[in-house]
C-alpha positions as CSV (number, residue, x, y, z in Angstrom):
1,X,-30.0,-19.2,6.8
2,X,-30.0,-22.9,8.0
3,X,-26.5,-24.5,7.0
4,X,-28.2,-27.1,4.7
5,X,-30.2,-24.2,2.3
6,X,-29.3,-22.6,-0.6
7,X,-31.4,-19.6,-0.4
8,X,-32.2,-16.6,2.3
9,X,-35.5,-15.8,2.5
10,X,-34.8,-12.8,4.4
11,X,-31.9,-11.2,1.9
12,X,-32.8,-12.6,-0.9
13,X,-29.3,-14.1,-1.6
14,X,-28.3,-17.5,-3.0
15,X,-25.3,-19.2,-0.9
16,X,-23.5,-19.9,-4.2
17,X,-24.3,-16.8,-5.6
18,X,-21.1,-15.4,-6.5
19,X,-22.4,-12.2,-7.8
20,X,-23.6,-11.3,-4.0
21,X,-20.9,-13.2,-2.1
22,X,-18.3,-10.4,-1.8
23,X,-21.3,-8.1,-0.4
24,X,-20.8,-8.8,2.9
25,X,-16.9,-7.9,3.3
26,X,-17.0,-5.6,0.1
27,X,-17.6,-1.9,0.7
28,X,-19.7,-0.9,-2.2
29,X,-18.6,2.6,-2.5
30,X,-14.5,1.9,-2.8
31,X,-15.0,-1.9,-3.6
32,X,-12.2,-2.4,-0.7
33,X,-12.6,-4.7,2.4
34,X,-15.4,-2.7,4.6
35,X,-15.0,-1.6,7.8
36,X,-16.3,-5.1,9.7
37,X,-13.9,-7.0,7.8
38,X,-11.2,-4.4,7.8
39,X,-11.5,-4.0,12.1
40,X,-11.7,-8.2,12.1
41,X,-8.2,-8.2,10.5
42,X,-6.6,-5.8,12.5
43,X,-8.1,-7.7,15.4
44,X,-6.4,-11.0,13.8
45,X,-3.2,-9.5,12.9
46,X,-3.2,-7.7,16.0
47,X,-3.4,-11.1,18.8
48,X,-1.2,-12.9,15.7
49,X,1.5,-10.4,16.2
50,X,1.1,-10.2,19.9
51,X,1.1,-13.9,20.4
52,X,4.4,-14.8,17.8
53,X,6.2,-11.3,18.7
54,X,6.2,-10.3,15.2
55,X,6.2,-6.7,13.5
56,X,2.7,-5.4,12.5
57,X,2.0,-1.7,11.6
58,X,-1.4,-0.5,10.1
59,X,-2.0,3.1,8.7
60,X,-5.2,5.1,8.3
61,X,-5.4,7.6,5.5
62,X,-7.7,10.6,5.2
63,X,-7.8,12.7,1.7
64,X,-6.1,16.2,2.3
65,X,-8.7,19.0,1.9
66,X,-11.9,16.2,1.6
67,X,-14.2,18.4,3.1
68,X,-13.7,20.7,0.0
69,X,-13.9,17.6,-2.4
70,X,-16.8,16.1,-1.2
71,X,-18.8,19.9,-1.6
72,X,-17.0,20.3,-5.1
73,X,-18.0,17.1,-6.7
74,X,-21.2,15.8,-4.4
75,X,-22.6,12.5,-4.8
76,X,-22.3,12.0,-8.5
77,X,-18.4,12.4,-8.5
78,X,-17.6,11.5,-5.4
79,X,-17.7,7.9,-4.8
80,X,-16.3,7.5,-8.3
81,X,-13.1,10.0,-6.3
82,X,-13.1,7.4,-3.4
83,X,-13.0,4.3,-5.7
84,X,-10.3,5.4,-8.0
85,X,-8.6,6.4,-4.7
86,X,-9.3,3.0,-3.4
87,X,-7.6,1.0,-6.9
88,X,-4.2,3.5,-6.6
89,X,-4.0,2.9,-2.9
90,X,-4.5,-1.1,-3.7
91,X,-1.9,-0.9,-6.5
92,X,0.7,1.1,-4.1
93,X,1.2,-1.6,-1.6
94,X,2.6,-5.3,-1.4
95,X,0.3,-8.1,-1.8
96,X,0.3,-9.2,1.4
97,X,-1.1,-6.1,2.7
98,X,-4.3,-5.7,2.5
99,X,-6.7,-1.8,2.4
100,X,-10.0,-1.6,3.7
101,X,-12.0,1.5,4.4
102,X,-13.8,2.5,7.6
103,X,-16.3,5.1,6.3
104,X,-14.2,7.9,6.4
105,X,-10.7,6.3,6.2
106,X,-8.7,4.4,4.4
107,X,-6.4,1.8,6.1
108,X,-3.6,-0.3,5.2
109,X,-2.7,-3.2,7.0
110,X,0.9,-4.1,7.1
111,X,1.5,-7.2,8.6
112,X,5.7,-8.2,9.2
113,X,6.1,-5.0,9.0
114,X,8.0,-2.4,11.8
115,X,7.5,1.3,11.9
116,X,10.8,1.8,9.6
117,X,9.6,-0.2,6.8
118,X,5.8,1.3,7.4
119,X,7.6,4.6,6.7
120,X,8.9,3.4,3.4
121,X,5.2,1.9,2.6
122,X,3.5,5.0,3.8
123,X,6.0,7.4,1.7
124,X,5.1,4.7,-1.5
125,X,1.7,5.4,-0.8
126,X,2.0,8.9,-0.8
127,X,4.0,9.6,-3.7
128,X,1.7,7.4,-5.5
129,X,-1.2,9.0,-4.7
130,X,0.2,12.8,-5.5
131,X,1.6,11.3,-8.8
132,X,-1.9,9.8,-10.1
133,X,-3.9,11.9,-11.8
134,X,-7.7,11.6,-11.1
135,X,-9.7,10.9,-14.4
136,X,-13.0,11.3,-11.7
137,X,-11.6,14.6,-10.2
138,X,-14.4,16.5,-12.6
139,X,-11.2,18.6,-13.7
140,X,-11.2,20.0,-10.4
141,X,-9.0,17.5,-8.3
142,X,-7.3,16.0,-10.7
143,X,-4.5,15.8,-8.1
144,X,-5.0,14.8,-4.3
145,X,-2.9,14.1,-1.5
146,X,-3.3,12.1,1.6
147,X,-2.3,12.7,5.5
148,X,-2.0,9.1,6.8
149,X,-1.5,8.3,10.8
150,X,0.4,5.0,11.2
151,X,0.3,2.6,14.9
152,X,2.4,-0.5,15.6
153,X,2.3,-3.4,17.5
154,X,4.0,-3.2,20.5
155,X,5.0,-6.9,20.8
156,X,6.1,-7.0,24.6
157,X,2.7,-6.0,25.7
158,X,0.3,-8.8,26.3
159,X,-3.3,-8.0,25.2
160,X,-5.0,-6.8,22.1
161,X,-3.9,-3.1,21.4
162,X,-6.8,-1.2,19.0
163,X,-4.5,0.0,16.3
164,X,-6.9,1.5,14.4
165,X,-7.8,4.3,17.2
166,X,-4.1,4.6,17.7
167,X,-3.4,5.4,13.9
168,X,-6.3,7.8,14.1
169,X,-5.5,9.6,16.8
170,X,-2.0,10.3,15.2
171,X,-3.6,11.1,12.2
172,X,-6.0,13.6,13.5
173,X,-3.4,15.1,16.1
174,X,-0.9,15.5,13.4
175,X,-3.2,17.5,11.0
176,X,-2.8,20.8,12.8
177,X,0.9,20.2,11.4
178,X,0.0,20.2,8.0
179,X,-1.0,17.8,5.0
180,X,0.2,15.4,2.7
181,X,2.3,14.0,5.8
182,X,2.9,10.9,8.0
183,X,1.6,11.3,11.6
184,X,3.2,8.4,14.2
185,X,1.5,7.2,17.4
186,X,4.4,6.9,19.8
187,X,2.1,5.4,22.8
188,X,1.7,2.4,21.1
């Protein structure tokens, strides 16, 4: 689209259009940040906290059992699942932090914030999440819980660190250890 048109012929969009202007961050499944914006902020946060030597922690969070989930309720129930998952996760952190999801995960990013006080916000999230009980659960999974991996910015390393496959290699190395629990990259 040139700068000076209000229309793209090839998607169809208005520039102005605010109906179709959170598309392109907006994941349309959870209606959290998608996984382009979500990896583009870590990236941010990531050189910010580097550069300023200031905490930043992010977290990726997988639904316990989701395999199971996503066979019980298939595509009708499930997105509505991942959605309301989305608003209870939004609602459990500050607003300065900010959730996305990258397709499979969840993640929270917790900028000024070191792995003690991630701790706090991850067992926040958790409780939150075991406490709410899931109108789209189709009876079923009306309760969930979530595993969550957490990374944080090691601020005397020059460089941009990718705390996203940090936080998921926790997660998924810490799974073998059980659910509903907070896995911590320690390389990082």
């Amino acid at each position: 689209m040139t700068p000076e048109a209000n229309y793209c012929s090839n998607c169809a969009t208005g520039r102005e259009d605010p109906t179709t202007r959170a598309l392109f961050v907006v994941d349309g499944t959870t209606g959290l940040f998608n996984g382009a914006f979500t990896a583009a902020l870590v990236d941010h946060e990531t050189s910010r906290a580097v550069r300023y030597q200031r905490p930043l922690t992010i977290l990726v969070a997988l639904i316990d059992h989701s395999e199971f989930i996503a066979n019980d309720l298939g595509p009708t129930n499930g997105p509505s699942l991942l959605r309301e998952l989305g608003e209870v996760l939004a609602d459990a952190v500050r607003d300065i932090d900010t959730v996305g999801y990258l397709g499979d995960l969840y993640c929270v990013v917790l900028p000024e914030t070191d792995q003690a006080g991630a701790m706090v916000a991850a067992d926040k999230i958790m409780h939150s999440v075991a406490a709410h009980q899931f109108t789209s659960g189709a009876g079923q999974w009306e309760r969930l819980t979530i595993s969550l991996g957490m990374a944080t910015v090691n601020s005397d390393r020059m460089g941009r660190q990718d705390l996203i496959d940090l936080a998921s290699t926790a997660l998924f190395a810490g799974r073998s250890d059980g659910s509903n629990r907070v896995h911590v990259n320690h390389g990082a």
